[in-house]
BALOBA-1460 file (C-alpha; in Angstrom, 3 decimals):
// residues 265
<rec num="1" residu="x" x="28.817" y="8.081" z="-18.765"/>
<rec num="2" residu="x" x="24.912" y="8.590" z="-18.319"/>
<rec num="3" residu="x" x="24.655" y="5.081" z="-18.085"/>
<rec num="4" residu="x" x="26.794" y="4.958" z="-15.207"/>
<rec num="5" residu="x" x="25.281" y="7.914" z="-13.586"/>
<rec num="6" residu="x" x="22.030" y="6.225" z="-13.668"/>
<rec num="7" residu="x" x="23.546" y="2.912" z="-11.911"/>
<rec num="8" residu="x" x="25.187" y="4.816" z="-9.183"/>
<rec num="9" residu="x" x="21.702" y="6.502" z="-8.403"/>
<rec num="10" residu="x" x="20.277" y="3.000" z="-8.232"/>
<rec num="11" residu="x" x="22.738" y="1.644" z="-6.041"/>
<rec num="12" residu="x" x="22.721" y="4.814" z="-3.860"/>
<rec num="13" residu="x" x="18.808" y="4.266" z="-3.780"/>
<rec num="14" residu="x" x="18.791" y="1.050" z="-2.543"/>
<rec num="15" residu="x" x="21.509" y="1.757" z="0.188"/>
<rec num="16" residu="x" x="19.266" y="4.496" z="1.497"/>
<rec num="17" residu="x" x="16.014" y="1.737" z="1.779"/>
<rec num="18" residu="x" x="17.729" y="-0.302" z="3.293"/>
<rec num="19" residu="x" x="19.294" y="1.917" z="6.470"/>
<rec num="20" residu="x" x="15.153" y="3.173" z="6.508"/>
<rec num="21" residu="x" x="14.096" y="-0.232" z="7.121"/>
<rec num="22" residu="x" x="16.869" y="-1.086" z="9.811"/>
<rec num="23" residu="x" x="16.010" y="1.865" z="11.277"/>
<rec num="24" residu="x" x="12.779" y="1.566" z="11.466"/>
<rec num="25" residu="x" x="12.382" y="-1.866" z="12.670"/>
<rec num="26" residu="x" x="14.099" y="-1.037" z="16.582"/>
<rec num="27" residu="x" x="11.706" y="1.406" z="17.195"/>
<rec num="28" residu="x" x="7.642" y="1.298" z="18.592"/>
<rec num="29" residu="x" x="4.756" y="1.803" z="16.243"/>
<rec num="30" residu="x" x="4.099" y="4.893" z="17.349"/>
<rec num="31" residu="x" x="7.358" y="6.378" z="16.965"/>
<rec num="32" residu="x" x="7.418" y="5.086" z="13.316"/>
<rec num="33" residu="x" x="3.872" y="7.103" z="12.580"/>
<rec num="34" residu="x" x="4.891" y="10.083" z="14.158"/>
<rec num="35" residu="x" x="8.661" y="9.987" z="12.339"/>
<rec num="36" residu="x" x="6.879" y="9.267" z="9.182"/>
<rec num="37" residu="x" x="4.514" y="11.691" z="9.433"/>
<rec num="38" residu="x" x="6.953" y="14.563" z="10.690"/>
<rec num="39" residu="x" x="9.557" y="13.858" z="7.402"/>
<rec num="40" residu="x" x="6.777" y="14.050" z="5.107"/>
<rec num="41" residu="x" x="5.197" y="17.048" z="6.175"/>
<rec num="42" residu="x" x="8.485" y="18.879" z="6.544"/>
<rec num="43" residu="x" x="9.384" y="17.184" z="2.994"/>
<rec num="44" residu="x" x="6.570" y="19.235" z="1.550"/>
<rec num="45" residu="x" x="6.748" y="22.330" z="3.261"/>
<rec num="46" residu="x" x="10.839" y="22.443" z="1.748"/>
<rec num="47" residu="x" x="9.351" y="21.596" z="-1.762"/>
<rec num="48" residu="x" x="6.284" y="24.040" z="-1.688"/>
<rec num="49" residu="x" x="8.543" y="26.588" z="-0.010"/>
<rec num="50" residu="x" x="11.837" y="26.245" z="-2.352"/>
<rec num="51" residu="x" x="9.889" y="25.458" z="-5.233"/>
<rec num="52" residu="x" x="13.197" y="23.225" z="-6.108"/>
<rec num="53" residu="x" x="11.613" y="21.438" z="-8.947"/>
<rec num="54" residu="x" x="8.671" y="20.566" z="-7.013"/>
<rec num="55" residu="x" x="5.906" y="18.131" z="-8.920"/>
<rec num="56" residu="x" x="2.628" y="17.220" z="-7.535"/>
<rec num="57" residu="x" x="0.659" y="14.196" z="-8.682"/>
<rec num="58" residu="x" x="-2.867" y="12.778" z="-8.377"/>
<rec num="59" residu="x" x="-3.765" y="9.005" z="-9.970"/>
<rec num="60" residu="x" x="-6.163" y="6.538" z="-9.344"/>
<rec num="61" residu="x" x="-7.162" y="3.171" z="-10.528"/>
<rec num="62" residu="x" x="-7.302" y="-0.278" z="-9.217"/>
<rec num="63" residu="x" x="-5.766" y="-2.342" z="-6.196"/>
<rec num="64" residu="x" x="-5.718" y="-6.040" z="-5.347"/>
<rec num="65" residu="x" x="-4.560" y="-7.347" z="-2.369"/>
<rec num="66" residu="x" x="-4.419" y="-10.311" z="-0.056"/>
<rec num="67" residu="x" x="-3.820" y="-11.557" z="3.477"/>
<rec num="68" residu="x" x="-1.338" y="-13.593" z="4.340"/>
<rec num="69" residu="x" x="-1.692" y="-15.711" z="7.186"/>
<rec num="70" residu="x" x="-0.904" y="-19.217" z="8.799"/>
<rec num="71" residu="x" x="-3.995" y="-21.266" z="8.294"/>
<rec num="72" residu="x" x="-2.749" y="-24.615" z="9.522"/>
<rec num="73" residu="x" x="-4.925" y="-24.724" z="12.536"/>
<rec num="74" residu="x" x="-8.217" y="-24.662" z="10.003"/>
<rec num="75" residu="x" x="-8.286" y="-27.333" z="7.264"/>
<rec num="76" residu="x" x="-9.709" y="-26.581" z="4.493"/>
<rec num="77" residu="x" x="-9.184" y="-22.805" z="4.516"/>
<rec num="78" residu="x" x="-7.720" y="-20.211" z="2.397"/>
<rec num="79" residu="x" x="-7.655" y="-16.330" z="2.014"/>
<rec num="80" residu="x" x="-8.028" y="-15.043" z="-1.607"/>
<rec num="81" residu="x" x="-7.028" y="-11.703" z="-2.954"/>
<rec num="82" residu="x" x="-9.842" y="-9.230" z="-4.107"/>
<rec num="83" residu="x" x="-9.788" y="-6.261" z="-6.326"/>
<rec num="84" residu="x" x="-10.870" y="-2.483" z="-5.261"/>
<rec num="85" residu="x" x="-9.945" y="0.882" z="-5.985"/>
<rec num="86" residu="x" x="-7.428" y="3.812" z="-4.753"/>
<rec num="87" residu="x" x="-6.194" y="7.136" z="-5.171"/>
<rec num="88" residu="x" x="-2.695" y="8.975" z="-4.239"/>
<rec num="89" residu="x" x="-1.952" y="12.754" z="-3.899"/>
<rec num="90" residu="x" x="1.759" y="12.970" z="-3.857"/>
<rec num="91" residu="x" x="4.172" y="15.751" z="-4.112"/>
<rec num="92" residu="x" x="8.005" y="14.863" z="-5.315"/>
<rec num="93" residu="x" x="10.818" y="17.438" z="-5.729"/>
<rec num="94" residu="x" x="14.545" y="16.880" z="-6.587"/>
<rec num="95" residu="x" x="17.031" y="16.768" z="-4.192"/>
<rec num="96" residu="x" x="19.925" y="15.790" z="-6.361"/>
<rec num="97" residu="x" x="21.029" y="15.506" z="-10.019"/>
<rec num="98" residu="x" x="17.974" y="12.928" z="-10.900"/>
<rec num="99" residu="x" x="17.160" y="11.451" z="-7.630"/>
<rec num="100" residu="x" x="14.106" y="12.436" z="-5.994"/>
<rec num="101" residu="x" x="12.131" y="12.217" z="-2.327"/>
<rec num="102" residu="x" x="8.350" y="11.381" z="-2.705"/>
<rec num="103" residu="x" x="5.301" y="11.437" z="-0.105"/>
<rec num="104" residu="x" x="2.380" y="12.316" z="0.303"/>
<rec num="105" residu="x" x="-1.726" y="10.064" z="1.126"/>
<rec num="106" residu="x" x="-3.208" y="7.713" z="-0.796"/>
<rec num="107" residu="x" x="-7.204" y="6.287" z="-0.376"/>
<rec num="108" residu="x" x="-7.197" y="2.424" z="-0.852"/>
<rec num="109" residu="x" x="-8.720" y="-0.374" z="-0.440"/>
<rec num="110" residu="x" x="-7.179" y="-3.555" z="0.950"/>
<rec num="111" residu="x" x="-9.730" y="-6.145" z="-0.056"/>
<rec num="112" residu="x" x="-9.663" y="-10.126" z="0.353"/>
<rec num="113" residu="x" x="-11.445" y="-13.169" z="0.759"/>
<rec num="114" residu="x" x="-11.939" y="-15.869" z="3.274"/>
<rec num="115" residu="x" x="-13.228" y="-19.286" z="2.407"/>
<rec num="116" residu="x" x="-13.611" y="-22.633" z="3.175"/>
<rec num="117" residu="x" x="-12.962" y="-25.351" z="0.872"/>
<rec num="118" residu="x" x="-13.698" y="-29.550" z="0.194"/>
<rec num="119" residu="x" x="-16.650" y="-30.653" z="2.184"/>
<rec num="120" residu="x" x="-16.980" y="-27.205" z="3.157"/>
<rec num="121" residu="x" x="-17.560" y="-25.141" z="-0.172"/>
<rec num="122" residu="x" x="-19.653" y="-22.473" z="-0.287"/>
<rec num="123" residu="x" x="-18.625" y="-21.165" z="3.176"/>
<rec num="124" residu="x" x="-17.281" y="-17.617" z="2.774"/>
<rec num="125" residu="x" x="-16.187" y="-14.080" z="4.246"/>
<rec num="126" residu="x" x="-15.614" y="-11.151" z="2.016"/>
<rec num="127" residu="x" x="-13.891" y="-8.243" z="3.566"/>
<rec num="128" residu="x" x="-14.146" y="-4.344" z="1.989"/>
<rec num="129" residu="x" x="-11.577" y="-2.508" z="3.796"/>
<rec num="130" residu="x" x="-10.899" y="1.163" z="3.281"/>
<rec num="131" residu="x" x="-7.044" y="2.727" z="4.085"/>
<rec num="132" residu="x" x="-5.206" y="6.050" z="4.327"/>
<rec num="133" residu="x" x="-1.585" y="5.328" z="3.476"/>
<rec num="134" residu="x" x="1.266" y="7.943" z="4.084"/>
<rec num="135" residu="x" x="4.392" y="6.970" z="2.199"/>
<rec num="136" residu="x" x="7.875" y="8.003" z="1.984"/>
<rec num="137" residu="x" x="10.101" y="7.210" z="-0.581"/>
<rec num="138" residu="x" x="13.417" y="8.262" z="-2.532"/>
<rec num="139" residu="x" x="13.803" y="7.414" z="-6.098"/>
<rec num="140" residu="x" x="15.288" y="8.533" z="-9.446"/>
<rec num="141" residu="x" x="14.769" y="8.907" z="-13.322"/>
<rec num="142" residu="x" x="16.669" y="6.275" z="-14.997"/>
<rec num="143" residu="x" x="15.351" y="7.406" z="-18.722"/>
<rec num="144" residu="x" x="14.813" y="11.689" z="-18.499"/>
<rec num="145" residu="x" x="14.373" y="14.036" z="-16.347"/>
<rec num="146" residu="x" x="10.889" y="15.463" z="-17.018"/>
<rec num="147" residu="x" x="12.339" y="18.468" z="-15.207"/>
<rec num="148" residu="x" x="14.901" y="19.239" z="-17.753"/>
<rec num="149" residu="x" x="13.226" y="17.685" z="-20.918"/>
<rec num="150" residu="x" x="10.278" y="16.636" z="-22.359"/>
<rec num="151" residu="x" x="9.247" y="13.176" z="-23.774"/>
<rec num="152" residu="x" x="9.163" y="9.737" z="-22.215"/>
<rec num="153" residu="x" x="10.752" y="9.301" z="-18.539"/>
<rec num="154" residu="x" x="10.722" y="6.381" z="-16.190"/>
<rec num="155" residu="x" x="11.637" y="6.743" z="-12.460"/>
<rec num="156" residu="x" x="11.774" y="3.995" z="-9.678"/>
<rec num="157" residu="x" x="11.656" y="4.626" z="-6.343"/>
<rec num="158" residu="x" x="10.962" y="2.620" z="-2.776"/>
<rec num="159" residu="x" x="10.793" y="3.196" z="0.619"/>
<rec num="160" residu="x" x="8.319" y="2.809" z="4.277"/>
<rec num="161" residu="x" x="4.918" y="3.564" z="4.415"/>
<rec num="162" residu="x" x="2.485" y="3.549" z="7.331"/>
<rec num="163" residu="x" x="-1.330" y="3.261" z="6.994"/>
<rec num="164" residu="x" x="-4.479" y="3.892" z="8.885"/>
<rec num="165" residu="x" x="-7.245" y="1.340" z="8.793"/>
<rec num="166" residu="x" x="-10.602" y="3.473" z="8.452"/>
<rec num="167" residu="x" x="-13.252" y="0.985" z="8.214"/>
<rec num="168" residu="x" x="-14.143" y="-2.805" z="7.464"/>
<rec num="169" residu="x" x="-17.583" y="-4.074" z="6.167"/>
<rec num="170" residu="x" x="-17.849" y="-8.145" z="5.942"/>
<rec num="171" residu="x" x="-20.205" y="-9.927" z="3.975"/>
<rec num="172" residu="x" x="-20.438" y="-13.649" z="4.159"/>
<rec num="173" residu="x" x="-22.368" y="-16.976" z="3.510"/>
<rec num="174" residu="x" x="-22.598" y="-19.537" z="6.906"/>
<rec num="175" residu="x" x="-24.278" y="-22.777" z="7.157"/>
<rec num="176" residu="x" x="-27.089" y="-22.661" z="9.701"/>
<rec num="177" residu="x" x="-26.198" y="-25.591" z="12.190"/>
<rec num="178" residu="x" x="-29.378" y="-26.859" z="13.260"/>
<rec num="179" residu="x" x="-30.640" y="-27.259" z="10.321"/>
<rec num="180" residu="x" x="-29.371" y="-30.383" z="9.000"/>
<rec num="181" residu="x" x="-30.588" y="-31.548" z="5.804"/>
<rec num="182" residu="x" x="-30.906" y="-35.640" z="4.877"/>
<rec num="183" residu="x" x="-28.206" y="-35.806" z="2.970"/>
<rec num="184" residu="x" x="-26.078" y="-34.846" z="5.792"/>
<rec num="185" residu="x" x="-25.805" y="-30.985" z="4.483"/>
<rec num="186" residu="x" x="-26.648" y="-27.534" z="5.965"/>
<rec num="187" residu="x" x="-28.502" y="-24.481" z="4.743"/>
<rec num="188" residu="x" x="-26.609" y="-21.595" z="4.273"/>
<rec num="189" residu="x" x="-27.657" y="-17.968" z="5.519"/>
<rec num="190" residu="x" x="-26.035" y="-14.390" z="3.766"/>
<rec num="191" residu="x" x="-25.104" y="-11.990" z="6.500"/>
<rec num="192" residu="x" x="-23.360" y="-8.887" z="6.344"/>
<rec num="193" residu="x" x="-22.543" y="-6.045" z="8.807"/>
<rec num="194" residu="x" x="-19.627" y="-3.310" z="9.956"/>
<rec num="195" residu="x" x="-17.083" y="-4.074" z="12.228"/>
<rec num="196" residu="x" x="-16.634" y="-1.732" z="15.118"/>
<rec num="197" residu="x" x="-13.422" y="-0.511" z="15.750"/>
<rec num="198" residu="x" x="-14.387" y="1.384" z="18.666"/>
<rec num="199" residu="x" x="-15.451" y="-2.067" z="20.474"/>
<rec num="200" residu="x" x="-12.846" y="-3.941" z="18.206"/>
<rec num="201" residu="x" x="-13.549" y="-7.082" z="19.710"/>
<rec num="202" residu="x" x="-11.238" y="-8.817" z="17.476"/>
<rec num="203" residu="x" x="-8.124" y="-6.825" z="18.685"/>
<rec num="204" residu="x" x="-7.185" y="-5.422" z="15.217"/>
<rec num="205" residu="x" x="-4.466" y="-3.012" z="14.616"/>
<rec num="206" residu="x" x="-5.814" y="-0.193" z="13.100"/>
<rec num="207" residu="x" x="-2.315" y="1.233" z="12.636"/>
<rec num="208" residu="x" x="0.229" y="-0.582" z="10.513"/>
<rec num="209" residu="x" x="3.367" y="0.106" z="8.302"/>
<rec num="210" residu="x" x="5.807" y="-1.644" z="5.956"/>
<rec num="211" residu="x" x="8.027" y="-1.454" z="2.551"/>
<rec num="212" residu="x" x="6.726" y="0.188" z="-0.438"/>
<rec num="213" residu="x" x="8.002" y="-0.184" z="-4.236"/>
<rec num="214" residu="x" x="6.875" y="2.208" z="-6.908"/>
<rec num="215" residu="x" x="7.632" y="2.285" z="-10.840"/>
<rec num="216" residu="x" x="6.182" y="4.590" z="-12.937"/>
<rec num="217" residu="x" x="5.527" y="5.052" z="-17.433"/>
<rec num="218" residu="x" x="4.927" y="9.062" z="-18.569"/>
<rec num="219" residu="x" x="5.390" y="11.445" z="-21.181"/>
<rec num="220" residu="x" x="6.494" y="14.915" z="-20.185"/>
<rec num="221" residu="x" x="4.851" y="18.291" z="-21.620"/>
<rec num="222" residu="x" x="5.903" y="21.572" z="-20.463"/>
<rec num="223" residu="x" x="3.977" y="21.968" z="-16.896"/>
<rec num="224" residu="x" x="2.263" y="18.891" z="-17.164"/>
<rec num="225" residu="x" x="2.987" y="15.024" z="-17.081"/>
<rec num="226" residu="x" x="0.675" y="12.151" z="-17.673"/>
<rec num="227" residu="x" x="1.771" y="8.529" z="-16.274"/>
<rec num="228" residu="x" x="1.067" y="5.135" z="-15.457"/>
<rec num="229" residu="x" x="1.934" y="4.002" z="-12.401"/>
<rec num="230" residu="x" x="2.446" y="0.548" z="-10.719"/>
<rec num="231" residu="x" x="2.636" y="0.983" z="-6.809"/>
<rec num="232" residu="x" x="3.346" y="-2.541" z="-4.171"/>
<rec num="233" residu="x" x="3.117" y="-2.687" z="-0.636"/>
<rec num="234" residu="x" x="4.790" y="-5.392" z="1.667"/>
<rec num="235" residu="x" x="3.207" y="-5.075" z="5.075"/>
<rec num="236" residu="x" x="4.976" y="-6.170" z="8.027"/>
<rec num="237" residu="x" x="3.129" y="-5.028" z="11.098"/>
<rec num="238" residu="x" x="0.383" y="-7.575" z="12.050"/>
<rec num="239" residu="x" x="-3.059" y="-6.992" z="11.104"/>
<rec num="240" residu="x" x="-3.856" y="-8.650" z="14.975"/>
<rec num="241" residu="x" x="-2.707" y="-7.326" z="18.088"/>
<rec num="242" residu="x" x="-2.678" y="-10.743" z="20.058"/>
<rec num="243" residu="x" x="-1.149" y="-12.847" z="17.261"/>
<rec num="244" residu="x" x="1.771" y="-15.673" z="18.164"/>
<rec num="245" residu="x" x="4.784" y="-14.941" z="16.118"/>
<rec num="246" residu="x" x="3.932" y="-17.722" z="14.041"/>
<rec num="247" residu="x" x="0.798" y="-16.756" z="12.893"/>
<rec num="248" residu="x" x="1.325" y="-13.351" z="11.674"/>
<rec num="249" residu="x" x="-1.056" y="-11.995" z="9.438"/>
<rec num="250" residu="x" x="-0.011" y="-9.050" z="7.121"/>
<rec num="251" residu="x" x="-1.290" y="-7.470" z="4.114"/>
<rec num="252" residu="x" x="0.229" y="-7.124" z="0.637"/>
<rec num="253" residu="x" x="-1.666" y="-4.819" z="-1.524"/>
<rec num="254" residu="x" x="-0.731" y="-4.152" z="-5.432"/>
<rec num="255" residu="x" x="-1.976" y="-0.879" z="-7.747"/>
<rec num="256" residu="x" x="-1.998" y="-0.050" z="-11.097"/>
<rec num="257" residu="x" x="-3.647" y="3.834" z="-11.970"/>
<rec num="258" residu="x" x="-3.350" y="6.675" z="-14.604"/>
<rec num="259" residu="x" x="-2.469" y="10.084" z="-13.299"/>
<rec num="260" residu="x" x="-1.558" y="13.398" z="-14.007"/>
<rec num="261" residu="x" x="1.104" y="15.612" z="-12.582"/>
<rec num="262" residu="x" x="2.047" y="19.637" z="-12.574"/>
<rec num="263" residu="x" x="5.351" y="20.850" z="-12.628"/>
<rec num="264" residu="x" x="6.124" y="24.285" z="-10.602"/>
<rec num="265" residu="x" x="9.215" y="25.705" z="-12.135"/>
């Protein structure tokens, strides 16, 4: 009977992620930040106000991510995922039996690599970006309810998130053009610098959303919890603003962090 119980929540789960994401597709960018933002603010006030099994949670640890993008126009070229590191403040309370609503902000960064490749090795672009993600999600325990008992729990849960790009530094190594070499190579020069948003002469979209997956490892105590968490996020808003359909870039971003949690009872 449990067993079942536990399925049902799944299946009701994944109904509910998917009417988000159809919902959220047929409406503008700035509707989705603003709708985002307005649920999880009001989904925190309810939980901090009713107390309903509220739980709030802080982790950090470390990210990798990568862009994906249609590179057929440059030969020898490829983007390469880079590590970096993140933290999420979250607050989660019960809504029903063992299923849950989550939000709250996360710190990350959303680090990759450019490079060029074959005859032109050595040519490269690393990017350090920093984020501020605001998820929303719905999820349940499928082993315990650290709410009702103590010991080991796992809980799934996905959903939308929406993020706000803060800042990008690049660091690269170019070959220096006229300065060809006899043996028909270049010298290379290391530059690095900030991009300017406010300029944003690239036409980058600060502001993007898409799907989020979370799975999380703890052992409950009486007011406390301490987890492991793994966190993935699917962008699907382009990174560029004048991009052809077919050459989207998005960003798909990966974490893995310890963390703590309280339990208000």
């Amino acid at each position: 009977m449990i067993y079942l119980i536990k399925v049902n929540n799944v299946v009701f789960l994944l109904k509910i992620i998917y009417l988000l994401k159809n919902y959220f597709k047929n409406i503008s960018m700035k509707e989705k930040l603003s709708k985002i933002l307005c649920i999880s603010l009001f989904s925190i006030g309810s939980g901090v106000m009713g107390q309903n099994k509220l739980k709030v949670s802080l982790d950090a640890g470390y990210t990798y991510s990568i862009l994906k993008s249609d590179l057929s126009n440059l030969i020898d070229s490829r983007y390469r995922g880079r590590y970096g590191f993140g933290v999420n403040l979250s607050g989660e309370y019960m809504i029903w039996k063992s299923l849950f609503v989550s939000t709250g902000i996360s710190f990350q960064q959303k680090n990759y690599k450019f490079e060029r490749t074959g005859n032109r090795d050595g040519w490269y672009t690393n990017y350090h970006n920093d984020f501020l993600s605001f998820p929303l999600l719905i999820g349940g325990y499928i082993l315990n309810n650290p709410h009702e008992s103590e010991g080991v729990w796992i809980k799934v849960a996905g959903g939308m998130y929406t993020d706000y790009w803060l800042s990008m530094k690049r660091e690269g190594r170019y070959p220096v053009f006229n300065e060809l070499q006899e043996d028909g190579t270049f010298n290379y020069t290391e530059v690095s610098d900030t991009y300017d948003f406010k300029e944003n002469e690239n036409q980058i979209n600060r502001l993007g959303y898409g799907l989020t997956g979370q799975a999380q490892l703890g052992y409950s105590l009486k007011n406390f919890d301490i987890y492991g968490s793994y966190n993935y996020q699917y962008g699907l808003s382009d990174i560029n603003k004048e991009n052809a359909k077919n050459h989207k870039s998005t960003l798909q971003s990966y974490m893995i962090s310890l963390g703590v949690s309280y339990k208000f009872k």
